[in-house]
N, C-alpha and C positions, 0 to 999 in steps of 0.2 A: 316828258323826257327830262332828265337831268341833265344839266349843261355843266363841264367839267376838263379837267387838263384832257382826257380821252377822247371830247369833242371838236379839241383844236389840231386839224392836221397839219397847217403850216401859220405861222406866228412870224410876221414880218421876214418871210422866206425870201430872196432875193434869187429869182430866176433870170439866168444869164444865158441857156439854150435849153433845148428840151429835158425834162426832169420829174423825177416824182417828189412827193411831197416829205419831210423830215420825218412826219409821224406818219402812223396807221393806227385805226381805230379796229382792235382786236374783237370778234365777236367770241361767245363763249363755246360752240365749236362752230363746222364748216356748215352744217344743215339750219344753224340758226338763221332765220330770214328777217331782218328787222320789218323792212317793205310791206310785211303783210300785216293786213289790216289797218295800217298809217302809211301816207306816202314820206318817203323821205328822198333827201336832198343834199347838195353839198352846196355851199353859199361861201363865193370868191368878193373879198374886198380888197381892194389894190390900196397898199398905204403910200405906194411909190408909182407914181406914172410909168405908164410903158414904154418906150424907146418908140420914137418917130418912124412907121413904113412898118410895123411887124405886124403877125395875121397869129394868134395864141388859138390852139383847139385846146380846151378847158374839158376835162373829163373826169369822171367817177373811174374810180378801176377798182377791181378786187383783184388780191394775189394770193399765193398758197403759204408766204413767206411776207416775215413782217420788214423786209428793206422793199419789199412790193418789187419785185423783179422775177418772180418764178410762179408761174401758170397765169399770168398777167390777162386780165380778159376788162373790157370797157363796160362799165351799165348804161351810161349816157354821156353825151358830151354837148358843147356848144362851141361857135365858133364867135370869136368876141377881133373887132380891128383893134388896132392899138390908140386910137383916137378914140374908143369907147372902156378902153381899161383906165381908168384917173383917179384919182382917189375921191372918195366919195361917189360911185357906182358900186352899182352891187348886182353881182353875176349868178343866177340861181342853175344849178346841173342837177336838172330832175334824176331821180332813182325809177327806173318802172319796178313795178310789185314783180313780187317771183321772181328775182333775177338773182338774187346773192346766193351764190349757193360757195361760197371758198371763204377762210376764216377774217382775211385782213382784208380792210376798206382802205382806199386810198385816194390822193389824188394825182394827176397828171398834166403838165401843160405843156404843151408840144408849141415851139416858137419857129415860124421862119421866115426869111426878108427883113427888110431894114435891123432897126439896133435892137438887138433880142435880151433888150433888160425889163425885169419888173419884180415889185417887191407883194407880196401876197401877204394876207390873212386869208386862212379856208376852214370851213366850218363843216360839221354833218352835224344834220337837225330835222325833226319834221318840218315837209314843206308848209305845215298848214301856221307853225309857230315863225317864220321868216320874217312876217312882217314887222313882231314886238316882238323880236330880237334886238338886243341893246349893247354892244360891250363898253368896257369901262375900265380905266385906266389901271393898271397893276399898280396899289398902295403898298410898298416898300418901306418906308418910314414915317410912322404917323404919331404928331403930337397931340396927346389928349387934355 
């Protein structure tokens, strides 16, 4: 798979209470299933620690609409404490096969209890490429 601005659904996103993510990863239409035949995944890195006391459910969602808010349905999720969101962890929300069946992929972090802050990178990718997954700094101004 190609890895690309359309792989990145949130890029140092600062989650302050429940929310979806800035982007959505558009499939080409709603029957297209990526899931099949490769498992895929959405891979949470926290560039900002999570606020002290909070309980984040960490979720896949697909929507019919690309602000992800209209036919909103979960593929997977996980349940991550805020003591294990820190920077330098890395949160994998498996996809099960056969389950995308709406056009936009997203993601979702639902926060509640203690300080409901945290700042995200979220990725869609096959599960099997996670591990030599690498990113790298945005080079802006380079002298040669």
């Amino acid at each position: 798979m190609r890895y690309d601005i359309e792989n990145q659904l949130s890029v140092a996103q600062a989650f302050t209470a429940t929310a979806v993510s800035t982007n959505s990863y558009k499939k080409q239409s709603a029957v297209q299933d990526l899931s099949i035949g490769r498992l895929m995944c959405l891979v949470v890195y926290p560039t900002v620690d999570s606020g002290a006391g909070s309980t984040h459910v960490l979720a896949a969602i697909q929507t019919t609409d690309s602000a992800l808010t209209a036919g909103l349905e979960v593929l997977g999720s996980i349940t991550v404490l805020a003591a294990n969101l820190i920077v330098g962890s890395k949160h994998i929300i498996p996809i099960p096969q056969g389950t995308m069946n709406l056009q936009y992929i997203g993601f979702r972090d639902s926060i509640s209890g203690g300080t409901t802050t945290v700042t995200l990178d979220v990725y869609l990718m096959p599960l099997d490429e996670v591990e030599s997954f690498k990113t790298f700094p945005k080079v802006v101004d380079a002298e040669v």
